[in-house]
C-alpha positions as CSV (number, residue, x, y, z in Angstrom):
1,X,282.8,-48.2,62.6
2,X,279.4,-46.5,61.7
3,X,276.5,-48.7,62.1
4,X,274.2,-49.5,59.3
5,X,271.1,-47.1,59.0
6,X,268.0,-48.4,60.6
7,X,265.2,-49.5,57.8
8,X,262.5,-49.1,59.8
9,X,263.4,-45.7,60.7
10,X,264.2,-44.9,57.3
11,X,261.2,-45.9,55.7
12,X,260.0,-43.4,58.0
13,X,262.4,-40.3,56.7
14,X,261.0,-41.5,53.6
15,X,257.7,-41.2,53.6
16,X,257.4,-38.0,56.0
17,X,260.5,-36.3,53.5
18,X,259.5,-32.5,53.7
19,X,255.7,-33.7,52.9
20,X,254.5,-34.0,56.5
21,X,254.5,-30.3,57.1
22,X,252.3,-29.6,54.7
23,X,249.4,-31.6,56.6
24,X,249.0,-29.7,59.6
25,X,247.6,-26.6,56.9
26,X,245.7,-28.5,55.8
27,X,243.8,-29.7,59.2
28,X,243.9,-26.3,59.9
29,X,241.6,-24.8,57.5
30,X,239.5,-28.0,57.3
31,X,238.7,-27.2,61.2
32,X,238.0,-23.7,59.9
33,X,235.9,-24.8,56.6
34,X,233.7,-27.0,59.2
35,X,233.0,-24.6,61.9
36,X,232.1,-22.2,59.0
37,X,229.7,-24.4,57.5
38,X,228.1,-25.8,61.2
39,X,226.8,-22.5,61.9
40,X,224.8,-22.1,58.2
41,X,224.2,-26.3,58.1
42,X,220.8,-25.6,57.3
43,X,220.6,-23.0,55.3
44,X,223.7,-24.4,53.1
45,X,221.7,-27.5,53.1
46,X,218.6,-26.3,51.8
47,X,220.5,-24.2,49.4
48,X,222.0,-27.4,47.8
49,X,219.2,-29.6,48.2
50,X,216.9,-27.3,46.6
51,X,219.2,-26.4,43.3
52,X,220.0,-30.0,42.7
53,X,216.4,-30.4,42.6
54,X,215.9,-28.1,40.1
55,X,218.2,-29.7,37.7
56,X,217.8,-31.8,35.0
57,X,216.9,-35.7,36.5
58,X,220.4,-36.6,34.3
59,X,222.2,-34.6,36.3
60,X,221.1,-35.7,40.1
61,X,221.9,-39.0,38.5
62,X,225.1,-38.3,37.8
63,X,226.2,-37.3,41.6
64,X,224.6,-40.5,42.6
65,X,226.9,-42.3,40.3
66,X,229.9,-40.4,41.3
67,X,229.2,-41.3,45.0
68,X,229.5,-44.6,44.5
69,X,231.7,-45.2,41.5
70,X,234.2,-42.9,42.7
71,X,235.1,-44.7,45.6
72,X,235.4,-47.7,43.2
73,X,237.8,-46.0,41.0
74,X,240.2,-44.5,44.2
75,X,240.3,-48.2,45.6
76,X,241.7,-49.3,42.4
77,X,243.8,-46.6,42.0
78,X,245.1,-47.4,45.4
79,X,245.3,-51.4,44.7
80,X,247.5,-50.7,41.2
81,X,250.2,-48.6,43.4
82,X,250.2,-51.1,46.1
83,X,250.6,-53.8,43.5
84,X,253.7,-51.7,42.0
85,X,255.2,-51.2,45.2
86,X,256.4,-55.0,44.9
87,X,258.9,-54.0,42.0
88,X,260.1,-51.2,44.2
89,X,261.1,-52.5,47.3
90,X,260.0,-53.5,50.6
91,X,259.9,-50.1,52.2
92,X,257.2,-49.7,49.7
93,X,255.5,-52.8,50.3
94,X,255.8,-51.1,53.7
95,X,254.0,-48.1,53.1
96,X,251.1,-49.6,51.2
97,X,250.7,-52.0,54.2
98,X,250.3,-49.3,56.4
99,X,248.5,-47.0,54.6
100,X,246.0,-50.0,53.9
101,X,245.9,-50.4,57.5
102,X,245.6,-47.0,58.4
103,X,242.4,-46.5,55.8
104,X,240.4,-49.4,57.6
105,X,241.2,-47.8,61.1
106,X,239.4,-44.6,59.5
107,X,236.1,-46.0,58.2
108,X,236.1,-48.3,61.9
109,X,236.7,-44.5,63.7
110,X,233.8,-43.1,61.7
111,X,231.5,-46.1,62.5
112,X,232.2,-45.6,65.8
113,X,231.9,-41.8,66.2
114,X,228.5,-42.1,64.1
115,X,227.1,-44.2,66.3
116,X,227.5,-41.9,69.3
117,X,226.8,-38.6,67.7
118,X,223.7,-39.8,66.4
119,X,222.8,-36.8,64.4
120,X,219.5,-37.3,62.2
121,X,220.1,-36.8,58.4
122,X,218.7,-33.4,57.1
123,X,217.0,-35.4,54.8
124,X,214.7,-36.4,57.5
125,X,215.2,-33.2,59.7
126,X,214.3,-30.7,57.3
127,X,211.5,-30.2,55.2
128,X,213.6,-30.6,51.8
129,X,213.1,-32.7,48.5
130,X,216.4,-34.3,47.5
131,X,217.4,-36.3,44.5
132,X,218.0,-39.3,46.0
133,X,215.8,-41.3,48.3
134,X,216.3,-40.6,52.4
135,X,219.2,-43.0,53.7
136,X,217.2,-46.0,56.5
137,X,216.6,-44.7,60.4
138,X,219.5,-45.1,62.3
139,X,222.0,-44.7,59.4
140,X,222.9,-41.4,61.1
141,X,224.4,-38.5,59.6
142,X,228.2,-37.0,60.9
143,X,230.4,-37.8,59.9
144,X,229.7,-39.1,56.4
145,X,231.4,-42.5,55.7
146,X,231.3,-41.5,52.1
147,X,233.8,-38.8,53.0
148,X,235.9,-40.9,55.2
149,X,236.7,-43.6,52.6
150,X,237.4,-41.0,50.0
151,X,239.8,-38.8,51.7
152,X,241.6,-41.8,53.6
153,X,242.0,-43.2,49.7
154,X,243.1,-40.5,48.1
155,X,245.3,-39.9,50.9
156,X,246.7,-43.9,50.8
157,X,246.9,-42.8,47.2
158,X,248.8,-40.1,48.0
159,X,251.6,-41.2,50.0
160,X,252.4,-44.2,47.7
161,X,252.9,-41.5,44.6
162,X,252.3,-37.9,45.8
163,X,251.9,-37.2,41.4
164,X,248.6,-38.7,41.8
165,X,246.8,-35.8,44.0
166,X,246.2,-34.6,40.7
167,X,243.8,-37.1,39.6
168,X,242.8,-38.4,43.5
169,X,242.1,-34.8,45.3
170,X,239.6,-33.6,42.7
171,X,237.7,-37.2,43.3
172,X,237.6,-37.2,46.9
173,X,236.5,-33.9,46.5
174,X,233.6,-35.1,44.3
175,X,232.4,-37.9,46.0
176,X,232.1,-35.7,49.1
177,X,230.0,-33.0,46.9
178,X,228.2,-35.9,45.6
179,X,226.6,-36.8,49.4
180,X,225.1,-33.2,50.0
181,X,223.7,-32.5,46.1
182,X,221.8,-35.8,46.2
183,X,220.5,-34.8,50.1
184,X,222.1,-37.6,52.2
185,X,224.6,-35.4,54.3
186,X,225.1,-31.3,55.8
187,X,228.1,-29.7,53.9
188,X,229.7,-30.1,57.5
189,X,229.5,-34.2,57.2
190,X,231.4,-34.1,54.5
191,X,234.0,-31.7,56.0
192,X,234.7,-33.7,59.2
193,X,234.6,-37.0,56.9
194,X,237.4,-36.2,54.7
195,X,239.3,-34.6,57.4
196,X,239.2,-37.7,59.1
197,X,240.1,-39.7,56.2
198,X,243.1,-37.6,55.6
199,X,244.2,-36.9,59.0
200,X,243.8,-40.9,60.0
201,X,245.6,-42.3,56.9
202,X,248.6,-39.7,57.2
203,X,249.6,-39.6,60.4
204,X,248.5,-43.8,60.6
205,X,250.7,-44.6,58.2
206,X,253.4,-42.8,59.6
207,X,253.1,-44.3,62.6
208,X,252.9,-47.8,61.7
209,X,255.7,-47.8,59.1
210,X,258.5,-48.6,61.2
211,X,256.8,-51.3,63.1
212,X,255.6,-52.5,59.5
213,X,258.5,-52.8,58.5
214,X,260.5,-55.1,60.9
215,X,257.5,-57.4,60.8
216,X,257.6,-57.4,56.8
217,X,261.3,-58.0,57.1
218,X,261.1,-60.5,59.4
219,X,258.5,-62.6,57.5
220,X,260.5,-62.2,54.3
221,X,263.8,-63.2,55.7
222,X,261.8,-66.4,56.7
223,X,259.9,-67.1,54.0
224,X,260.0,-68.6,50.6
225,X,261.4,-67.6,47.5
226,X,258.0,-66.3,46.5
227,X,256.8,-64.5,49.0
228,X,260.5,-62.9,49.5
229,X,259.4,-61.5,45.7
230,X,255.6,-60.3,47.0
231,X,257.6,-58.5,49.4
232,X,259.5,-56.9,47.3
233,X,262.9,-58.1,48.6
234,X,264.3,-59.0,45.1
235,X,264.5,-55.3,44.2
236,X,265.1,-52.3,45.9
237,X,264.7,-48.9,44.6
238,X,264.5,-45.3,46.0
239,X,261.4,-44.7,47.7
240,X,259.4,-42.1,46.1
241,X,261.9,-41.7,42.7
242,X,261.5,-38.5,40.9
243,X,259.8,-38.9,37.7
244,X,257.0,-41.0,39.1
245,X,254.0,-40.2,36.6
246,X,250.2,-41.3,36.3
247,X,249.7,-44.2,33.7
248,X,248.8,-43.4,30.1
């Protein structure tokens, strides 16, 4: 008699399905995009600095705005999935656990790494006027935290409803642009941010699903009624169903 398919592993299957491959690409010409753009930081720097400062004042206030607010809006975007994943099941109660999990590991990694690198911003390195005021001393530079948080968002996005790279990506992408136009960050920052943010999330959240899952299913066979329904346990659907769309 067959045994019964493992849900831990399954949720797994699920979440890698045929996406997974397209990851390693991706890392690929990020490495590429960042060793490109280390060898002209300051020059590319300068370049962007300089331009943003020639712009109309409305405009340098609109990047600041979109560095911040942008992060604001992805979070949400990530907390309404998350949210949704209780009518859908526990395996995607799962993956929002994990992908939750996996983002906060990110931004800790950056913290971490930014403390030891240490590198100065080029706001205070070079000779440059920027649109927005020079970050403190000792808020170093690389890998932006900006960056981070937006790519391991959008990519937390991502995995709960791949539809939504249409709306996330261009986003994440902006924030990042956001932090070298108003003269916080070097184009490479940004880079290695996001490429953290992405790679952390993706392969995090792969990683922690099945282990996620036995604990989620543990708790919810123990638990009340209610939180049985948090969970997700009352109804199951097919992770990832076709037809998923963005809101509106």
């Amino acid at each position: 008699m067959p045994t019964p398919p493992d849900g831990a592993v399954d949720v797994r299957r699920r979440f890698a399905g045929g996406r997974a491959t397209g990851a390693v690409p991706t890392l690929l010409v990020l490495l590429a995009v960042f060793a490109l753009l280390y060898l002209v930081r300051d020059a590319a720097y300068r370049a962007t600095a300089s331009g943003a400062v020639a712009l109309p004042s409305v405009v340098g206030g609109f990047f600041e705005v979109v560095g911040e607010l942008g992060l604001v809006v992805l979070a949400l975007a990530f907390a309404v999935l998350a949210w949704r994943a209780r009518s859908r099941g526990l395996q995607h109660v799962t993956v929002a656990v994990a992908a939750a999990a996996s983002t906060v590991a990110a931004y800790v990694l950056s913290e971490v790494v930014k403390g030891m690198v240490r590198e100065e911003r080029p706001c205070r390195a070079l000779v440059v006027r920027t649109v927005a005021a020079c970050p403190p001393r000792d808020d170093w530079s690389w890998p932006s935290n900006h960056a981070v948080i937006a790519g391991a968002l959008a990519t937390a996005v991502v995995v709960l409803s791949p539809v939504w790279w249409r709306f996330v990506a261009p986003l994440a992408l902006a924030v990042c642009a956001s932090r070298v136009v108003t003269g916080a960050h070097y184009w490479h920052d940004v880079v290695a941010g996001v490429s953290v943010g992405v790679v952390v999330v993706w392969f995090g959240t792969w990683a922690l699903a099945p282990v996620t899952y036995r604990l989620l299913e543990r708790s919810a066979a123990g638990g009340p009624a209610r939180w049985r329904r948090l969970l997700g346990e009352d109804e199951i659907v097919p992770y990832a169903a076709e037809g998923d769309q963005l809101p509106g």
